[in-house]
C-alpha positions as CSV (number, residue, x, y, z in Angstrom):
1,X,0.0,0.0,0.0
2,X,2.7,2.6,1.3
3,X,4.6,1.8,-2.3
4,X,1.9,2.7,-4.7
5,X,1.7,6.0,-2.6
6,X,4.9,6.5,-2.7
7,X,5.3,8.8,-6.1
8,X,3.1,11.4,-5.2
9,X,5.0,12.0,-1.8
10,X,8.3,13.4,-3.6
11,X,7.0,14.7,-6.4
12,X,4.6,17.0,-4.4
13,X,7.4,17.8,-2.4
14,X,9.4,18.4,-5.1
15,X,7.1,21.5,-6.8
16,X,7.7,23.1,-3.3
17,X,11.4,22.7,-3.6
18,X,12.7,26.2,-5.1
19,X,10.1,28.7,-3.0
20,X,11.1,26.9,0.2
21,X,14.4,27.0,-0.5
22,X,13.9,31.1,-0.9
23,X,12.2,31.2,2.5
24,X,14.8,29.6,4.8
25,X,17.0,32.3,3.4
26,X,14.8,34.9,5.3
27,X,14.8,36.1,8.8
28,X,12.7,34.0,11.2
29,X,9.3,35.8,10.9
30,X,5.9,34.5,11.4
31,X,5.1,34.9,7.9
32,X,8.2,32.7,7.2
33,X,7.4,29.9,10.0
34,X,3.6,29.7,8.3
35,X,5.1,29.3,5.4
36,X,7.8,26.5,6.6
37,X,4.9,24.7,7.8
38,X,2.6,24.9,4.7
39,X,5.9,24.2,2.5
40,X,6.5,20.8,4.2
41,X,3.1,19.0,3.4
42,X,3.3,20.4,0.0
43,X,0.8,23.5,0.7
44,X,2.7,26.8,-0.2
45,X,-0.1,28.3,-1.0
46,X,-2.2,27.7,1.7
47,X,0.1,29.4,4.0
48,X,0.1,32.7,1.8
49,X,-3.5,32.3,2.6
50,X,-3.2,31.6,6.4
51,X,-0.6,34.7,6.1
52,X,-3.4,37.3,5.0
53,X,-5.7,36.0,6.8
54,X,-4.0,36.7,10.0
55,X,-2.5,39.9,9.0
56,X,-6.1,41.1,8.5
57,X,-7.8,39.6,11.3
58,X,-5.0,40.9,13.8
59,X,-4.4,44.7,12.5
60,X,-7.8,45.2,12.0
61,X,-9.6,43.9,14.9
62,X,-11.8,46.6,16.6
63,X,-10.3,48.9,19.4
64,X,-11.4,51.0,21.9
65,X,-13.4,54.3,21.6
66,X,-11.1,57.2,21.2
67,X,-13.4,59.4,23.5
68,X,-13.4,59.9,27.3
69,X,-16.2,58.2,29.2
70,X,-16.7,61.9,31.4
71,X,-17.4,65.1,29.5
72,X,-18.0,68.0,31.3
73,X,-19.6,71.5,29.5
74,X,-20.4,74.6,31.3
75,X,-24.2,75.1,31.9
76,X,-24.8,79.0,31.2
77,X,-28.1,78.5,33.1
78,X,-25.7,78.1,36.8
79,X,-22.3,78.8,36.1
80,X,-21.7,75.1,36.9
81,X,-19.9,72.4,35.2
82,X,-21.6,69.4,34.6
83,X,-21.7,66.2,32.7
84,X,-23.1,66.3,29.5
85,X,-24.1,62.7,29.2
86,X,-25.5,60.5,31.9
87,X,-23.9,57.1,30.6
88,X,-19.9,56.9,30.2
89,X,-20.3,56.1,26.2
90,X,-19.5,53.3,24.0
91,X,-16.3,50.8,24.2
92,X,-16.3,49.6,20.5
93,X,-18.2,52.7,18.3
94,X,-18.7,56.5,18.8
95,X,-20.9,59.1,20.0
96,X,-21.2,62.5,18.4
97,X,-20.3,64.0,21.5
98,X,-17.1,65.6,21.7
99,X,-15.1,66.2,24.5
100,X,-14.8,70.2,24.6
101,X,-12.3,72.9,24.3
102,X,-9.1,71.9,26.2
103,X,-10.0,68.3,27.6
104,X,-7.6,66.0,27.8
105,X,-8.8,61.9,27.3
106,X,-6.0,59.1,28.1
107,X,-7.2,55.1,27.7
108,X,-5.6,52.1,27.7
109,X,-7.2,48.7,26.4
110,X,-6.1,45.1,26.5
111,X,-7.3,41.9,24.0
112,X,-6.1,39.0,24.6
113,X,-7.5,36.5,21.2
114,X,-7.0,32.6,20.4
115,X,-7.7,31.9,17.0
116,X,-10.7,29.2,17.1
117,X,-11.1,28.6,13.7
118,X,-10.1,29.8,9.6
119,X,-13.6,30.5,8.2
120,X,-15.0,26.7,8.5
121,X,-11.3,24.7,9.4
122,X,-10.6,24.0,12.7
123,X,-6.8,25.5,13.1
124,X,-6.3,22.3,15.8
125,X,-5.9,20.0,12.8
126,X,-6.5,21.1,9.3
127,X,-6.3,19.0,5.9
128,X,-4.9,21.6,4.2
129,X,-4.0,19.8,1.1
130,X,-4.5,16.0,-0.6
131,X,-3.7,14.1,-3.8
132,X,-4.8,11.5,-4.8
133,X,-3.4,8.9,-7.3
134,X,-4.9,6.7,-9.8
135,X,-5.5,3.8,-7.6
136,X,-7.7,4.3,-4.5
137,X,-4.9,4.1,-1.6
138,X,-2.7,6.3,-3.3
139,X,-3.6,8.9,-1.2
140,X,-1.7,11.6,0.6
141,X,-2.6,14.2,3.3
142,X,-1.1,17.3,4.5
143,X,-2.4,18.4,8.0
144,X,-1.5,20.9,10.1
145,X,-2.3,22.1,13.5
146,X,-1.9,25.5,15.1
147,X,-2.2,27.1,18.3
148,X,-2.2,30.8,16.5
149,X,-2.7,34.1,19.3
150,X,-2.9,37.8,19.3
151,X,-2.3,40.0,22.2
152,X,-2.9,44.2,21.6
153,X,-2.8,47.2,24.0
154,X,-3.6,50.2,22.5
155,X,-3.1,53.1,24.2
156,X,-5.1,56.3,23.2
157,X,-5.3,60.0,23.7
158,X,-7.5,62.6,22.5
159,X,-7.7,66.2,23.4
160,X,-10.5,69.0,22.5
161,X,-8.8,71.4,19.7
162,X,-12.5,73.6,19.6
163,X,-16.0,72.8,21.2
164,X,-16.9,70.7,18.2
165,X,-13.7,69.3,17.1
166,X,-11.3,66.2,19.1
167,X,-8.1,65.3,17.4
168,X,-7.0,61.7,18.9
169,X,-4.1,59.2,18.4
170,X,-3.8,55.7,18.9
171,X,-0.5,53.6,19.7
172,X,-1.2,49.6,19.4
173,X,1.4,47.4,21.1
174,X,0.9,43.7,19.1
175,X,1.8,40.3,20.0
176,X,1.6,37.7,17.8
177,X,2.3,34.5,18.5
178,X,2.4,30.6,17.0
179,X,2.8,27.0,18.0
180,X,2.4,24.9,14.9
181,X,3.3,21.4,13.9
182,X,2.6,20.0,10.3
183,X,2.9,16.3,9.2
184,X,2.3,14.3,5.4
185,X,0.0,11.1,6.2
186,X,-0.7,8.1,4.1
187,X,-3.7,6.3,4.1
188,X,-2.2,3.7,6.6
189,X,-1.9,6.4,9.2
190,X,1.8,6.6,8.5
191,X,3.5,9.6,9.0
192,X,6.2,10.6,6.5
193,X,7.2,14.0,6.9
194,X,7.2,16.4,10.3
195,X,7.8,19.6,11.2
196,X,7.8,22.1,13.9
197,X,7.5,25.6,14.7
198,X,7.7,28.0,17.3
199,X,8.0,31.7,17.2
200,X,6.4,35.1,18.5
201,X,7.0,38.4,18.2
202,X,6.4,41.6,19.9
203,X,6.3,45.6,18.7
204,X,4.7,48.2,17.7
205,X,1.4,48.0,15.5
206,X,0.1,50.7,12.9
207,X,-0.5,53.5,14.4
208,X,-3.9,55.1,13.9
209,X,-4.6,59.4,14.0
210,X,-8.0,60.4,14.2
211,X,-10.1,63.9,13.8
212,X,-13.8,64.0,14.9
213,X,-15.9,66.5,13.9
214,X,-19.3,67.1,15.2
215,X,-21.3,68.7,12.3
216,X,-25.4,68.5,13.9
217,X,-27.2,68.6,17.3
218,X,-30.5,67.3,18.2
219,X,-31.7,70.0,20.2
220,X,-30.1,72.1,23.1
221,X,-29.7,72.0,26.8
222,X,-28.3,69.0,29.0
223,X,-27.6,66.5,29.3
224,X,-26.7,66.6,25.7
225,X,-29.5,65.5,23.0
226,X,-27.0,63.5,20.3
227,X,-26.4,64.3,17.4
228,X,-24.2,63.7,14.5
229,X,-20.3,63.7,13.7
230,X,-18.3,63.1,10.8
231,X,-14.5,61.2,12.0
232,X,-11.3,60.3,9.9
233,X,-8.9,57.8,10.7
234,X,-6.0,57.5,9.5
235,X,-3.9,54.2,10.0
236,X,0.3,54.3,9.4
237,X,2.3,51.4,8.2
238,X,4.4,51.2,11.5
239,X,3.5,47.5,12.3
240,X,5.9,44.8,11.3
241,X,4.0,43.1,8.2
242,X,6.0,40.3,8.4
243,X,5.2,39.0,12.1
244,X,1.9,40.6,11.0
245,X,2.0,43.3,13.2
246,X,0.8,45.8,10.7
247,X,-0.6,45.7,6.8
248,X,2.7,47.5,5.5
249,X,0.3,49.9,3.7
250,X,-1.3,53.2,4.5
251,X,-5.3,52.9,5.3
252,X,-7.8,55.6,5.8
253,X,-11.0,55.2,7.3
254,X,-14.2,57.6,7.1
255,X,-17.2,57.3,9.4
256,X,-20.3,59.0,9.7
257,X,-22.1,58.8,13.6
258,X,-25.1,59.4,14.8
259,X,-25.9,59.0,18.8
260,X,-29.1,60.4,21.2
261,X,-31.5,59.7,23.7
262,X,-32.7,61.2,27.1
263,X,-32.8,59.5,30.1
264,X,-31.0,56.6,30.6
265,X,-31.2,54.7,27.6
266,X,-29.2,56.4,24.9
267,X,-28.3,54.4,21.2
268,X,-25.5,54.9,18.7
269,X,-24.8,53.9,15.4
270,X,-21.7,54.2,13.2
271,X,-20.9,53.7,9.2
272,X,-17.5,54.0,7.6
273,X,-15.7,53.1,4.3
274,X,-12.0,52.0,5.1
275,X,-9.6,53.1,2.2
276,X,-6.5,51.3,1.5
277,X,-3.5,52.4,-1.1
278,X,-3.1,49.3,-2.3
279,X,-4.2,45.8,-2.2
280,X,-2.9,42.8,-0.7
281,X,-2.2,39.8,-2.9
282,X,-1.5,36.2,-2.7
283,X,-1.6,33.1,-5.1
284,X,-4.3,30.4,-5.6
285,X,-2.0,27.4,-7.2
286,X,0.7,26.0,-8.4
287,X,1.0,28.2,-11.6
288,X,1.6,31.8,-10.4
289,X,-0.8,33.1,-12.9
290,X,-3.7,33.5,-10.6
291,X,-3.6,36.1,-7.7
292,X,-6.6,37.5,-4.9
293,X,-5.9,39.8,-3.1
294,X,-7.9,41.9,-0.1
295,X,-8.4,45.4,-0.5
296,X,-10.6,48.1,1.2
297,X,-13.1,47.0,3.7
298,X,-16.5,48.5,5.2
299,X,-17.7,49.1,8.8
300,X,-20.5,49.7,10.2
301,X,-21.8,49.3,13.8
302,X,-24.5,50.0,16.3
303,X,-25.5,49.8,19.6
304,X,-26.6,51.4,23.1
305,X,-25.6,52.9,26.8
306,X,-27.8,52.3,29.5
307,X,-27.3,54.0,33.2
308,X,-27.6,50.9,35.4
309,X,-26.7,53.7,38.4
310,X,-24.5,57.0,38.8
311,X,-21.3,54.7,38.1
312,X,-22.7,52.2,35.9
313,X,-23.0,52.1,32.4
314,X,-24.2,48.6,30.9
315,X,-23.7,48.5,26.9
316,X,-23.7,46.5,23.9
317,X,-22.6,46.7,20.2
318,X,-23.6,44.8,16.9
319,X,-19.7,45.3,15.2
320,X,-20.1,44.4,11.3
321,X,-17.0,44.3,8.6
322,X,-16.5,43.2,5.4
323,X,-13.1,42.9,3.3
324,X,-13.3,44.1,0.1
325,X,-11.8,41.9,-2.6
326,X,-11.1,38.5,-1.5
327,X,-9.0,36.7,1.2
328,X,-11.4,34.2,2.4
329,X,-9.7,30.4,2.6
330,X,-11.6,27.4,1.7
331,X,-10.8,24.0,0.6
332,X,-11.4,23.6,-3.1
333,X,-9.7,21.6,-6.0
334,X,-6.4,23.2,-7.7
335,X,-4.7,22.5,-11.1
336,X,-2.7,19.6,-11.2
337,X,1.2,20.8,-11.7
338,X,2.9,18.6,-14.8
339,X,5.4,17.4,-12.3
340,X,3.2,15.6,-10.1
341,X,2.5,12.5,-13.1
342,X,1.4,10.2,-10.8
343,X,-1.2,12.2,-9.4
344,X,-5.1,12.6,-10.7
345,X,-6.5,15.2,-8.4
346,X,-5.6,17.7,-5.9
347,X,-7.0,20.1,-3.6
348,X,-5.6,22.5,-1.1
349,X,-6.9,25.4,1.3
350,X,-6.4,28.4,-0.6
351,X,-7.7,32.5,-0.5
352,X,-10.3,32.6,-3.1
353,X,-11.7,35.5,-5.0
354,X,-14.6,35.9,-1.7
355,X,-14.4,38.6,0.8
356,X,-14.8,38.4,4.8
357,X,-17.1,38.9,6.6
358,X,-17.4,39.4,10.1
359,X,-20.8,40.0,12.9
360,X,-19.1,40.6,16.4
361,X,-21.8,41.3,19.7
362,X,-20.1,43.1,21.9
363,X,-21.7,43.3,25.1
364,X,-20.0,45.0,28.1
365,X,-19.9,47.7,31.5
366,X,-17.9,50.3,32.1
367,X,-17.7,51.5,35.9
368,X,-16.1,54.9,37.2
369,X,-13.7,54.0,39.8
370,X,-12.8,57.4,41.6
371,X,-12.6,60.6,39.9
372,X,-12.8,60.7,36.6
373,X,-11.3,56.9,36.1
374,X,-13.4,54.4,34.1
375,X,-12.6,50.8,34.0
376,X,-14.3,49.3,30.8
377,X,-14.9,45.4,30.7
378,X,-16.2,43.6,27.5
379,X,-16.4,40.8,25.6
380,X,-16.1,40.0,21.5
381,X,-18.6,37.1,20.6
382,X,-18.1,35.7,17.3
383,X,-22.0,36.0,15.3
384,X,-20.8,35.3,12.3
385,X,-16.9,34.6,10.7
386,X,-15.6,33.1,7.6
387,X,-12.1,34.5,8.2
388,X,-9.7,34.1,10.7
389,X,-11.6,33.8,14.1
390,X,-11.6,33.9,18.1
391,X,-15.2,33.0,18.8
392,X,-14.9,34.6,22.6
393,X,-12.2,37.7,23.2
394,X,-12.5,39.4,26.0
395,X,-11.1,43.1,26.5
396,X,-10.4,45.3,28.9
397,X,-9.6,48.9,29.8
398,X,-9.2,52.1,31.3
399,X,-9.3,55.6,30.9
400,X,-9.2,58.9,32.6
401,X,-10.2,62.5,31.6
402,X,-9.0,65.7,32.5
């Protein structure tokens, strides 16, 4: 049995050769060690696809609100300052408020993700590629399993340049990191090829600058009635693409936000188009002739702010994105290279021409500690996911205005 299998083994390995060859000459990345892993069972393209998909699960995976849960405005009616909103805002979206004149906003967030799934593969054993010969046992299987994480603090700052206009930056500290193993099995359950990796990395993300600009009010007097704001974001390439700590390209995000209510209930609601300078681009077989690649990406989201008590604000969001392009990875049958003779069919995980797209509930509290201090608590549940995937994130954070 393990002899009539036998030619497909080297001669798959064989069309890997040359491009793993090239790899090993690079610096130990992340990128690289995917690759390593894909290259041994035959499956270089399936890593390229595991590649992107990381890269744009990781740098674009929401963050924090850039405003200050307390905002204070002087009532002209006593002299007095006092808060304008009864709730401490939203974790994940934005409010039109704007923090005033000359106030200062600092926050700090924490995420800590494990990577469940790659749209329907489990990443704790994946049969990433398999050919099959002309008999019926001649049969060979790539697998891999990873134990794929993300860790990102971004810290946040925002000051009030006019009454109606916050300027904001954001600094995202990413750590990325993978345990893999990947292994060639006959139909025998023999193994006949394995391989190893282990690797993380730590640094600086892309670093995002943001202007909000509140351009309608739903009335006057406080607290404050909503309204609407128009925001830009702006995201630098400052992030490490190759330990996918960043995209390695310049992105630009516009959003348009509405928020109100009186009392204690009080909903929000955000759309944006994310603008990016170029796409992202990886192979779908053996040939080289076909590319996907991932460009642009829309955002919308929506929730509310209820005042569970003078220091309580309970919350929730609906987060939704979609990748522009393609990107997505699914299992699907390739052309056969002219090397591999002995084989009759082959398929392999690779990004197809589909985009991502992602539901996220975000439910969560945020709770004023002393002062002005808010600690924020919340929680990213995967709705729906057919990228790269963590079906349970939880986040945390604080900040403090001034």
């Amino acid at each position: 049995m393990a002899m009539r299998c036998s030619p497909i083994a080297p001669a798959l390995f064989l069309v890997v050769a040359v491009s793993a060859s090239a790899s090993a000459q690079d610096e130990p990345s992340l990128r690289s060690a995917i690759f390593d892993l894909t290259a041994n069972i035959a499956a270089v393209q399936a890593g390229e696809a595991i590649g992107l998909a990381t890269a744009l699960e990781v740098a674009n995976a929401p963050t924090g609100s850039s405003a200050g849960g307390f905002v204070f405005k002087l009532d002209p009616a006593t002299g007095l300052r006092v808060r304008t909103a009864p709730t401490f805002g939203p974790s994940f979206t934005e409010r039109a408020l704007t923090a005033g004149e000359g106030k200062v906003s600092f926050g700090v967030s924490l995420a800590v993700a494990t990577y469940d799934k790659l749209n329907k593969l489990d990443l704790k054993q994946m049969v990433l590629t398999q050919a099959t010969g002309a008999a019926v046992s001649s049969r060979l299987d790539g697998i891999s399993s990873m134990v794929l994480s993300s860790q990102s603090t971004v810290i946040s700052a925002a000051i009030g340049a006019t009454d109606k206009f916050d300027v904001g930056v954001l600094l995202p500290i990413v750590k990325v990191k993978l345990d893999g193993i990947s292994w060639a099995q006959l139909p025998s359950g023999q193994v006949i090829d394995f391989m190893n990796r282990q690797i993380e990395s730590s640094g600086l993300g892309d670093i995002g600058v943001t202007g909000k600009l509140r351009v309608a009010k739903f009335g006057e007097g406080q607290p404050d009635p909503g309204g609407i704001a128009v925001m830009l974001t702006t995201r630098l390439p400052t992030g490490n693409r190759e330990n996918f700590r960043g995209l390695g390209i310049t992105r630009v995000l516009g959003s348009v936000i509405a928020s109100g209510g009186v009392g204690k209930f009080r909903p929000h609601g955000q759309v944006g188009f994310d603008w990016w300078e170029k796409g992202l681009e990886v192979d779908t077989d053996f040939t080289g002739n076909h590319r996907v690649g991932a460009r642009h990406q829309v955002l919308a989201g929506g929730g509310f702010e209820f005042e569970a008590g003078p220091k309580i604000t309970l919350l929730t969001d609906l987060l939704f994105r979609k990748i522009l392009g393609g990107g997505q990875v699914r299992v699907q049958d390739v052309p056969v290279p002219p090397e591999l003779s002995g084989v009759s069919s082959l398929t392999m995980a690779v990004a197809t021409e589909k985009g991502i797209q992602k539901l996220t509930l975000a439910p969560g509290l945020k709770w004023n500690l002393k002062g002005s201090v808010v600690f924020s608590g919340n929680a990213l549940v995967s709705l729906k996911d057919n990228g790269l995937h963590d079906m349970f994130t939880p986040v945390v954070g604080l900040d403090w205005t001034f």
